[in-house]
DOZA-616797 format. One record per residue (C-alpha): residue in three letters; x, y, z. Coordinates in nm, 3 decimals. Last residue first. Layout:
BEGIN
<node type="ALA" X="X" Y="Y" Z="Z"/>
...
//
This chain:
BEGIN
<node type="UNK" X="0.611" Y="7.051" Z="11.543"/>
<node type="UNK" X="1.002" Y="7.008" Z="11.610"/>
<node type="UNK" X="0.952" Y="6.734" Z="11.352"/>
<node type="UNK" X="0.980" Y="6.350" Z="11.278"/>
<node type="UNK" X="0.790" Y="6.332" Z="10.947"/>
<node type="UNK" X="0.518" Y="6.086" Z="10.943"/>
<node type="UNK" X="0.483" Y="5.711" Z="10.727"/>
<node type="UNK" X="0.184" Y="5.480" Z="10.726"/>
<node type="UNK" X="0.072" Y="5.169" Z="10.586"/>
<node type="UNK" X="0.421" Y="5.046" Z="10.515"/>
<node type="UNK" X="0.481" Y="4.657" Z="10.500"/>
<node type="UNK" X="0.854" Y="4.609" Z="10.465"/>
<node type="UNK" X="1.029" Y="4.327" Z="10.255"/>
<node type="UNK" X="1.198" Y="4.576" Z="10.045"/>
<node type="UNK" X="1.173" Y="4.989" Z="10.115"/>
<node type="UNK" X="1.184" Y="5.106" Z="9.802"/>
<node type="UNK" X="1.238" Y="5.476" Z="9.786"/>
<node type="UNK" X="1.042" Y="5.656" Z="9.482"/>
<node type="UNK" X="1.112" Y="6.035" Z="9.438"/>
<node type="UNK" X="0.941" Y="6.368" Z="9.358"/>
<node type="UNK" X="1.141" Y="6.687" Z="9.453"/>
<node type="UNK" X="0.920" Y="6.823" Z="9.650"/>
<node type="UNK" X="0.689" Y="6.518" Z="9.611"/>
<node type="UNK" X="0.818" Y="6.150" Z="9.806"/>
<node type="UNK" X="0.712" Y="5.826" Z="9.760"/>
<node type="UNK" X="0.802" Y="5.560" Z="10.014"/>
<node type="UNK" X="0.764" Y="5.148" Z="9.899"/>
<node type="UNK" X="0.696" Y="4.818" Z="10.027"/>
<node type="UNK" X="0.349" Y="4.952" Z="10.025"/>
<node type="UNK" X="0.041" Y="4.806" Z="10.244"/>
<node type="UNK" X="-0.296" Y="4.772" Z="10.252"/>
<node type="UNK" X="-0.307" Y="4.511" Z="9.941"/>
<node type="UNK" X="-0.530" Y="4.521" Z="9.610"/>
<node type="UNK" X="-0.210" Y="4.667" Z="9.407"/>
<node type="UNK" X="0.013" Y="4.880" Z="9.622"/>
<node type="UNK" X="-0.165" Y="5.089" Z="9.841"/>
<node type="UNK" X="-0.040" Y="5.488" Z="9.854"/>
<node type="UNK" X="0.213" Y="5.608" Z="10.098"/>
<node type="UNK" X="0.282" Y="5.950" Z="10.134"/>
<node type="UNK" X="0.600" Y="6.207" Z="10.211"/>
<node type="UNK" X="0.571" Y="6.528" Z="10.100"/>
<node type="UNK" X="0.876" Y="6.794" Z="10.086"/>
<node type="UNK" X="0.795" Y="7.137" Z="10.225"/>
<node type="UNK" X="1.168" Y="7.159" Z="10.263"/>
<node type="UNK" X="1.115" Y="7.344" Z="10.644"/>
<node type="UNK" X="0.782" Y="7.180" Z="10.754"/>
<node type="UNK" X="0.807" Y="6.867" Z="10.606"/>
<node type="UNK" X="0.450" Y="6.749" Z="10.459"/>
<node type="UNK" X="0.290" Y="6.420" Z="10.557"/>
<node type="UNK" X="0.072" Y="6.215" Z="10.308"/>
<node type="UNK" X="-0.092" Y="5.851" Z="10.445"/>
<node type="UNK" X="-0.290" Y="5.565" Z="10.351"/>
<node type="UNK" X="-0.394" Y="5.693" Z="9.976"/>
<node type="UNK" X="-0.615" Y="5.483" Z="9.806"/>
<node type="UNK" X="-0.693" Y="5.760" Z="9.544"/>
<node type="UNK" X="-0.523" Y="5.959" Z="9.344"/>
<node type="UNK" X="-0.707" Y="6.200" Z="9.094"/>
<node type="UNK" X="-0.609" Y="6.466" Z="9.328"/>
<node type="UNK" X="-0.218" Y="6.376" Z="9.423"/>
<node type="UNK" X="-0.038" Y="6.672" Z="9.243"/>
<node type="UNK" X="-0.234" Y="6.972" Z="9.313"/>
<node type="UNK" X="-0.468" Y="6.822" Z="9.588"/>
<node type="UNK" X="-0.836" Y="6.889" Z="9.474"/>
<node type="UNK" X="-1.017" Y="7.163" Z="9.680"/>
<node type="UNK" X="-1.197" Y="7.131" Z="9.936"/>
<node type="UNK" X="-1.406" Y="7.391" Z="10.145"/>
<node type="UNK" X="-1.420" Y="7.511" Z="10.480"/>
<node type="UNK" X="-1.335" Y="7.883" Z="10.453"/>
<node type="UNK" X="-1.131" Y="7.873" Z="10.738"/>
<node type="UNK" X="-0.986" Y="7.542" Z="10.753"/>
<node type="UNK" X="-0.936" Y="7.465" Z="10.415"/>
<node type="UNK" X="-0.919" Y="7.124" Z="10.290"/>
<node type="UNK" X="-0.674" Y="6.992" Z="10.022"/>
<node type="UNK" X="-0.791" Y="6.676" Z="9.866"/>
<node type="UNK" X="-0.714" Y="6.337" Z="9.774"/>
<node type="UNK" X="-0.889" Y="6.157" Z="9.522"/>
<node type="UNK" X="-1.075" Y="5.784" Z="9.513"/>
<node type="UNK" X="-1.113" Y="5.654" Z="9.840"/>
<node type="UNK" X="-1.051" Y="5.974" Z="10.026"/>
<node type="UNK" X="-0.740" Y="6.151" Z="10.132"/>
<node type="UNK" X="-0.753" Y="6.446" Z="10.319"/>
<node type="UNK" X="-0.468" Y="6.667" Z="10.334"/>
<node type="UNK" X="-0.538" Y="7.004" Z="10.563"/>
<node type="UNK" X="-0.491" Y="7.372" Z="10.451"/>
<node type="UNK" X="-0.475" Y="7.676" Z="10.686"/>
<node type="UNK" X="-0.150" Y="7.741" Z="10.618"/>
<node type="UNK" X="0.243" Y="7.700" Z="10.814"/>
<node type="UNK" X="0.238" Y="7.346" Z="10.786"/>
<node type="UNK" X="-0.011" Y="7.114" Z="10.560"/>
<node type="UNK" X="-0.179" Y="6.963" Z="10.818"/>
<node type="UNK" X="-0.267" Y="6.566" Z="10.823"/>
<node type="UNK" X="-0.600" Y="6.368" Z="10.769"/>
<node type="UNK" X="-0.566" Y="6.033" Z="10.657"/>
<node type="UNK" X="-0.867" Y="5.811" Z="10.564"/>
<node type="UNK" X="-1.227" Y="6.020" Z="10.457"/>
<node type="UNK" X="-1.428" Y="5.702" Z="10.328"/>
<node type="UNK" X="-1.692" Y="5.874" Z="10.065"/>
<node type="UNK" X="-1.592" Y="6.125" Z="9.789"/>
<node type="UNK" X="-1.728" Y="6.517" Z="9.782"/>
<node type="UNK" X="-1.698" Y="6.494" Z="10.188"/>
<node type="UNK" X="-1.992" Y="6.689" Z="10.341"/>
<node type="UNK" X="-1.885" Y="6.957" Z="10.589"/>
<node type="UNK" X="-1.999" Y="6.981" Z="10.954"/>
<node type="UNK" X="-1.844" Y="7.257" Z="11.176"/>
<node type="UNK" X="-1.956" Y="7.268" Z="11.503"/>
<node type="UNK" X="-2.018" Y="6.909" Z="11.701"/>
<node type="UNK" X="-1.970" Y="6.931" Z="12.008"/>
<node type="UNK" X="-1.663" Y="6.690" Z="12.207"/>
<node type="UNK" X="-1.729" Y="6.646" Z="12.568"/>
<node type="UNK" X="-1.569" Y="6.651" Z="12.907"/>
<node type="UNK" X="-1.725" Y="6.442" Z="13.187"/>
<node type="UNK" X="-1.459" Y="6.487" Z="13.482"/>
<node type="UNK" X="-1.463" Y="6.892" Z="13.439"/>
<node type="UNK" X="-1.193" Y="7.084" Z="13.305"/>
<node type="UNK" X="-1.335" Y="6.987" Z="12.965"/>
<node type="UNK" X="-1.703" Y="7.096" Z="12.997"/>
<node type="UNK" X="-1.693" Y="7.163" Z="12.621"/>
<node type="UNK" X="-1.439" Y="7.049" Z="12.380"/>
<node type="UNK" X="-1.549" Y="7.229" Z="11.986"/>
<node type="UNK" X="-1.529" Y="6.961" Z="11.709"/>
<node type="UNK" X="-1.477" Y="7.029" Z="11.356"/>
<node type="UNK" X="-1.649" Y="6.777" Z="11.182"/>
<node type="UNK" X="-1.521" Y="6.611" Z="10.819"/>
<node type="UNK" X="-1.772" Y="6.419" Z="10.617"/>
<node type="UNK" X="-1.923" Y="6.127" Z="10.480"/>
<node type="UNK" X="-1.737" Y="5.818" Z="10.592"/>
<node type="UNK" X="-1.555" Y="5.957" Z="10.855"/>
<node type="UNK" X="-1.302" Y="6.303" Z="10.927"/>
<node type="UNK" X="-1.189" Y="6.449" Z="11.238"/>
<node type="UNK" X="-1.122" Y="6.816" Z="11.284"/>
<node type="UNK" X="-1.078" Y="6.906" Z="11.684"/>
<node type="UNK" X="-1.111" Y="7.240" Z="11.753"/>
<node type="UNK" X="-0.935" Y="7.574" Z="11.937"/>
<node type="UNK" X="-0.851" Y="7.803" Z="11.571"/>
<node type="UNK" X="-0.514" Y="7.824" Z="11.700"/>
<node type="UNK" X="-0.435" Y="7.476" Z="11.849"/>
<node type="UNK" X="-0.615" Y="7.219" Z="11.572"/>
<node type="UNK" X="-0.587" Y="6.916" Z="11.676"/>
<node type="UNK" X="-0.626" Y="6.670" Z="11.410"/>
<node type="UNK" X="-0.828" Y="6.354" Z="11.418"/>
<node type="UNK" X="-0.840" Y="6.061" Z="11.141"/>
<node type="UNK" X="-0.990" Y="5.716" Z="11.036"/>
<node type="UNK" X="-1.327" Y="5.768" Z="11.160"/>
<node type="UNK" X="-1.548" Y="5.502" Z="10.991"/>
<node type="UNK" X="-1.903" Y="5.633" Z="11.080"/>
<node type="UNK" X="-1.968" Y="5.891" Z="11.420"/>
<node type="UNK" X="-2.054" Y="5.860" Z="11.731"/>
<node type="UNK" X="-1.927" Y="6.033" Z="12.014"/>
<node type="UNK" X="-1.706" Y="5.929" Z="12.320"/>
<node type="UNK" X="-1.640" Y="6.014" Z="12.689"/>
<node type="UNK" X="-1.433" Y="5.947" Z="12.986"/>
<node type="UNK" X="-1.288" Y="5.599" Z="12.861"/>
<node type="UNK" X="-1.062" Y="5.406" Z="13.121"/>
<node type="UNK" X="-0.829" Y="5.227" Z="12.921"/>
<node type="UNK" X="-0.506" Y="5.427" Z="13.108"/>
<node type="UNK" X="-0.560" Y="5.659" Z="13.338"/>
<node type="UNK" X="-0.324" Y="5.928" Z="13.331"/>
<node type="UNK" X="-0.313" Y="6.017" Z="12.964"/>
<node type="UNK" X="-0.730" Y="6.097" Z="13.042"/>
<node type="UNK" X="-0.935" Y="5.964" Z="12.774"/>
<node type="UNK" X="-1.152" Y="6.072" Z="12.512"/>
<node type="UNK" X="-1.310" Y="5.790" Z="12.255"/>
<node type="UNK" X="-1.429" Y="5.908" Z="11.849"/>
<node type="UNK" X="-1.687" Y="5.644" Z="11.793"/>
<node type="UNK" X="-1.798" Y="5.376" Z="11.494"/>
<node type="UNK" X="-1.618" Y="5.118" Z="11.725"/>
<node type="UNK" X="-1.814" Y="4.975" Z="12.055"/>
<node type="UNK" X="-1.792" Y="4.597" Z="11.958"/>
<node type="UNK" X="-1.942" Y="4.355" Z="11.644"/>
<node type="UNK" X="-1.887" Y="4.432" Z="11.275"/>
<node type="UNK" X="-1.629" Y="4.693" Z="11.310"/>
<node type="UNK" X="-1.577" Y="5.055" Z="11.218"/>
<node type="UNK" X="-1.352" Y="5.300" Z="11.320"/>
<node type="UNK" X="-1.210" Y="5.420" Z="11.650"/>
<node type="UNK" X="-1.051" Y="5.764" Z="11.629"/>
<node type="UNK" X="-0.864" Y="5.776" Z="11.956"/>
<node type="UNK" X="-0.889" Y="6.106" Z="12.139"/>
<node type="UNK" X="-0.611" Y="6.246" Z="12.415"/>
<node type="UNK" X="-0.595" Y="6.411" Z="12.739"/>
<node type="UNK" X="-0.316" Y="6.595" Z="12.952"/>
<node type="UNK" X="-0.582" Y="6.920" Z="12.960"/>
<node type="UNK" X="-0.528" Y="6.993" Z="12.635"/>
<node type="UNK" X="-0.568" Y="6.710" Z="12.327"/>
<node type="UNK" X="-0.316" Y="6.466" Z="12.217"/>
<node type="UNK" X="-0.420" Y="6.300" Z="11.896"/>
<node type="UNK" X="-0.460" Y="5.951" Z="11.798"/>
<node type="UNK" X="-0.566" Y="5.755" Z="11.435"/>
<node type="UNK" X="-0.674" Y="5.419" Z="11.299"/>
<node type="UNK" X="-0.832" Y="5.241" Z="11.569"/>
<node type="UNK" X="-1.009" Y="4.903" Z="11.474"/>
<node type="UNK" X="-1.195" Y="4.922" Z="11.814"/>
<node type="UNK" X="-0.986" Y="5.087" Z="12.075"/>
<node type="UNK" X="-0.840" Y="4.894" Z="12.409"/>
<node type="UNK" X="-0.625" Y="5.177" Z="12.603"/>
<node type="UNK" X="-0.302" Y="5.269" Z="12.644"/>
<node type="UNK" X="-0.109" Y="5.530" Z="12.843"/>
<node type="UNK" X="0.287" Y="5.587" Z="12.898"/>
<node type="UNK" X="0.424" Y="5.300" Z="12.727"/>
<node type="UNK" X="0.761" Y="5.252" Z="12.831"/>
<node type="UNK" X="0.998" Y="5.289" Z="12.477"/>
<node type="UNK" X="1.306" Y="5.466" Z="12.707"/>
<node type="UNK" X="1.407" Y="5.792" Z="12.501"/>
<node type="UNK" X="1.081" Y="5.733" Z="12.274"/>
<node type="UNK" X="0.797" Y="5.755" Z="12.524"/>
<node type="UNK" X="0.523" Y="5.641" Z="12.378"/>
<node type="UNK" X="0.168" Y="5.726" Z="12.379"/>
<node type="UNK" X="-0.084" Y="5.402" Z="12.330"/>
<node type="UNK" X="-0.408" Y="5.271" Z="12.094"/>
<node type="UNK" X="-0.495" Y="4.905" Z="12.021"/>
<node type="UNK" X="-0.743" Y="4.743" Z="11.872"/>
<node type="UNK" X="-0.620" Y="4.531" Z="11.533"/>
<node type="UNK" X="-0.629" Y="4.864" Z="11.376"/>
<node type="UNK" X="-0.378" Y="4.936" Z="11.560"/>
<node type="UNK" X="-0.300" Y="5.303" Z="11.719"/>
<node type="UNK" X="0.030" Y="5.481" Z="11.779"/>
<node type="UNK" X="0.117" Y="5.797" Z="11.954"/>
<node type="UNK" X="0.499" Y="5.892" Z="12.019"/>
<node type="UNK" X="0.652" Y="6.091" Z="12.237"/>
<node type="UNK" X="1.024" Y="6.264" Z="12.241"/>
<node type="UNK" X="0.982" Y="6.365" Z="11.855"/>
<node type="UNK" X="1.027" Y="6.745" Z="11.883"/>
<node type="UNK" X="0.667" Y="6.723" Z="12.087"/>
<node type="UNK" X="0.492" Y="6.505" Z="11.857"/>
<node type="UNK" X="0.589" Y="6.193" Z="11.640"/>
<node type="UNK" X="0.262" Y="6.055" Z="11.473"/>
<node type="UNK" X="0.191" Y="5.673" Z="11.411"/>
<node type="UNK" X="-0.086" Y="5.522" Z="11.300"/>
<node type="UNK" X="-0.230" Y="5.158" Z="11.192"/>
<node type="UNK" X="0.012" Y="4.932" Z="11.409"/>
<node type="UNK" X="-0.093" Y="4.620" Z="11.312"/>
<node type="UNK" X="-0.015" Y="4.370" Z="11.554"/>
<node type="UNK" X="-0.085" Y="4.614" Z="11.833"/>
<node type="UNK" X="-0.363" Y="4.474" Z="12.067"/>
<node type="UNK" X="-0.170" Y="4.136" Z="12.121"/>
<node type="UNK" X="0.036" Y="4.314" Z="12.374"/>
<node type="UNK" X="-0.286" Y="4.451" Z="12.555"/>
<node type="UNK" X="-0.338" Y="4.080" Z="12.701"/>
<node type="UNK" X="-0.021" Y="4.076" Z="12.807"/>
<node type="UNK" X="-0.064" Y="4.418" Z="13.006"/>
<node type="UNK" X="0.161" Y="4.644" Z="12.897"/>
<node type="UNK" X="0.436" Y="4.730" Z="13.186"/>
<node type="UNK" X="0.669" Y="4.444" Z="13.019"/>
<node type="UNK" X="0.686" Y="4.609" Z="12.678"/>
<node type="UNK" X="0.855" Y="4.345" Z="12.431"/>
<node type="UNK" X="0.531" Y="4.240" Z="12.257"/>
<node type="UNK" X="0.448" Y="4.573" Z="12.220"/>
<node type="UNK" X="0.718" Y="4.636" Z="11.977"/>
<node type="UNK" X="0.947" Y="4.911" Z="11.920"/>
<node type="UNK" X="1.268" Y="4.985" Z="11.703"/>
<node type="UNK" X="1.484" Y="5.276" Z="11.693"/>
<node type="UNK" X="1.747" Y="5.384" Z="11.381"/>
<node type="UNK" X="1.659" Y="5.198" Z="11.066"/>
<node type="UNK" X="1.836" Y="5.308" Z="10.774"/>
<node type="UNK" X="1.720" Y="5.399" Z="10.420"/>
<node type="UNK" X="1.938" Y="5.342" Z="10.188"/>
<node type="UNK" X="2.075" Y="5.649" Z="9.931"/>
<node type="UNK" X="2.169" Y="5.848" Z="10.272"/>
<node type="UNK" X="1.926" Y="6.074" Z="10.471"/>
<node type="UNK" X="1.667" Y="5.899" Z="10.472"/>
<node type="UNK" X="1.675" Y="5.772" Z="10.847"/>
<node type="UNK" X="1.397" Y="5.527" Z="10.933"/>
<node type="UNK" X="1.253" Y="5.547" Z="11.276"/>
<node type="UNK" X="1.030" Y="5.181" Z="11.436"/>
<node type="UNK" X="0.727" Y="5.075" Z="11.510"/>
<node type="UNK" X="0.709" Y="4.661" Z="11.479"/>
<node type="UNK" X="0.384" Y="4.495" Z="11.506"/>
<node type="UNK" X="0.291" Y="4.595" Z="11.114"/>
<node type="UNK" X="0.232" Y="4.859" Z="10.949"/>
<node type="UNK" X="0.427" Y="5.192" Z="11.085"/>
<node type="UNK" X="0.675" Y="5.444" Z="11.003"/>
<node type="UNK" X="0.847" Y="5.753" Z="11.213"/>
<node type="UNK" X="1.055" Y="5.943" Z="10.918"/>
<node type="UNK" X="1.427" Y="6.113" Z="10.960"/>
<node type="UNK" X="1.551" Y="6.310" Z="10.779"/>
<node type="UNK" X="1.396" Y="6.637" Z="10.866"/>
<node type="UNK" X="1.467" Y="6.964" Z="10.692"/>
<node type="UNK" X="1.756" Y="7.198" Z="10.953"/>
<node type="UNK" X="1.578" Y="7.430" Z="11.160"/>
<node type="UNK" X="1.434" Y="7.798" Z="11.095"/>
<node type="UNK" X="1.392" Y="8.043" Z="11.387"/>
<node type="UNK" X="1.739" Y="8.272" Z="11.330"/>
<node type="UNK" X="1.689" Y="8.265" Z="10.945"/>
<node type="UNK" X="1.290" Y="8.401" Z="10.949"/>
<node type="UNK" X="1.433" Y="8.688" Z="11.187"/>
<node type="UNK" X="1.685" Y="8.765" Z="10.979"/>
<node type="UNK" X="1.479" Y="8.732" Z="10.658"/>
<node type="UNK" X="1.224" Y="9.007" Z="10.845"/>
<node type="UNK" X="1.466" Y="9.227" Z="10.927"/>
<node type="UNK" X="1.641" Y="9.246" Z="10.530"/>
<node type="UNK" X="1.233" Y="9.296" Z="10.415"/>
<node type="UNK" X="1.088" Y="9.007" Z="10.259"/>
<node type="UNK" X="1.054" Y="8.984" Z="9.872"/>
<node type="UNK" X="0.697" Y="9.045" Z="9.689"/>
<node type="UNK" X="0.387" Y="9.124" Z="9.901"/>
<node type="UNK" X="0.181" Y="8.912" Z="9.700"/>
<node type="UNK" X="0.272" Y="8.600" Z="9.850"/>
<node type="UNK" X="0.437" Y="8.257" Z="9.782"/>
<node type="UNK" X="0.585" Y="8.036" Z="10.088"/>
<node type="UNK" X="0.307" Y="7.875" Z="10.217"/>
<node type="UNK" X="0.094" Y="7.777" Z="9.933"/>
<node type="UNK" X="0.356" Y="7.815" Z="9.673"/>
<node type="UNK" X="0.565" Y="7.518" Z="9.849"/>
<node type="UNK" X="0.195" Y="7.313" Z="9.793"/>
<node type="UNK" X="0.186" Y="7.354" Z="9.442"/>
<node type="UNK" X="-0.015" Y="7.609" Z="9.211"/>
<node type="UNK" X="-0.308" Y="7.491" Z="9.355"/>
<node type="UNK" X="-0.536" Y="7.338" Z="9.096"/>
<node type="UNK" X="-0.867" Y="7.524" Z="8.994"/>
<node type="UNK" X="-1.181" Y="7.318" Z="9.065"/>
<node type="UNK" X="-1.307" Y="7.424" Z="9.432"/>
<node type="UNK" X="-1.549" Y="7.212" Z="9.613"/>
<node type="UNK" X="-1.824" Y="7.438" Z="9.799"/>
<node type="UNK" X="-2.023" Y="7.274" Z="10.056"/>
//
């Protein structure tokens, strides 16, 4: 594995710097006519309640709300499942959401009307993903007793019924990766990129293709950095930027040396950053931080462990 030294310039240069100096009058048109309005508004999780913050005034302001324990087509035993909701990502323009818990639960959302359209029992989960096919894969990570320690494929249709799984250490994060056709997940040691096989069959699988040892131990969040080939990883001590084409790391231009991170989501548009690190020995922050321009929003009496951009991604 190669780990790369040199800083990035900053993660705006990544995507927006080249050497082909100033766009062409066409080709600013064309970037003008398919670029949206920066996000505002932020998809945040911790506890039992889910729920959308609005930035874009001085105080943030909460704009939907969701618990489990208020979803009558959950099972009641599955209510308890989502205590401490542990992810949350916003996908398709924001109409669904996926959550898991660590304390077992994983679901998709719809946001218009809150019914939980799938869920399933997961072992200390701590990240979703929708995959093709109308399935999805729950990272379940580690526990002392139970089937965690596994990455867990399901159908959206049928809900806890588990079509396949592989092991693998901790996994606290899974990315689907459309144009290169694989499913990056990170664990304790590494980060896989996964290839499905069989999958319009009823026993799809996930193979193992791209294997590359983690410089720190405890890979955590995993999110793309849009518009480039870069991921951010955190890790327990550093967060990183890893590329997937060459498959290397290098350190994260402003966040490296940090460690403890629970989440770090880049706006598409603004490129602005959005993470949470732990505050003192706890899980949680009270507090959003913000690069591109850099910013601290406290958020009192809240319990943040993680925090997405609500995007047309």
């Amino acid at each position: 594995m190669e780990i790369r030294t040199a800083f990035v310039v900053g993660l705006a240069a990544v995507s927006l710097v080249t050497s082909r100096g100033a766009p062409s009058a066409s080709a600013s048109a064309s970037a003008s006519a398919t670029r949206t309005a920066p996000s505002t508004q932020l998809i945040v999780c911790g506890t039992e309640e889910l729920y959308i913050l609005d930035i874009s005034s001085t105080a943030p302001k909460k704009v939907w709300s969701w618990r489990a324990a208020q979803r009558p087509e959950l099972p009641e035993g599955m209510r308890r499942k989502f205590q401490t909701i542990a992810e949350c990502k916003a996908v398709e323009g924001g109409a669904r959401i996926l959550i898991t818990a660590s304390s077992n639960g994983a679901a998709v959302i719809d946001r218009a009307s809150g019914r939980v359209e799938f869920y399933a029992t997961a072992m200390n989960a701590h990240s979703i993903e929708l995959l093709p096919g109308n399935r999805v894969v729950v990272a379940a990570s580690h526990v002392g007793t139970g089937p965690g320690d596994r990455l867990s494929v399901y159908d959206v249709a049928r809900s806890d019924v588990e079509l396949f799984h592989v092991d693998t250490p901790w996994p606290h994060g899974v990315i689907w990766d459309a144009p290169r056709k694989m499913l990056w997940a990170d664990s304790q040691k590494d980060v896989v990129g996964y290839r499905l096989a069989d999958w319009e069959s009823a026993t799809p699988r996930l193979v193992a293709e791209v294997v590359v040892p983690l410089p720190d131990i405890n890979g955590h969040d995993m999110m793309p950095v849009p518009g480039t080939p870069l991921l951010t990883l955190a890790t327990a001590a550093h967060t990183w930027l890893f590329d997937r084409d060459t498959h290397t790391l290098s350190l994260h231009p402003t966040l490296g040396a940090t460690g403890k991170i629970k989440s770090i989501d880049t706006e598409p548009e603004s490129k602005r950053v959005v993470w949470i690190g732990a505050q003192g020995e706890s899980w949680w922050s009270d507090t959003l931080r913000f690069l591109n321009p850099a910013a601290v929003v406290p958020v009192p009496g809240e319990k943040i462990y993680k925090a997405r951009w609500i995007v047309g991604r």
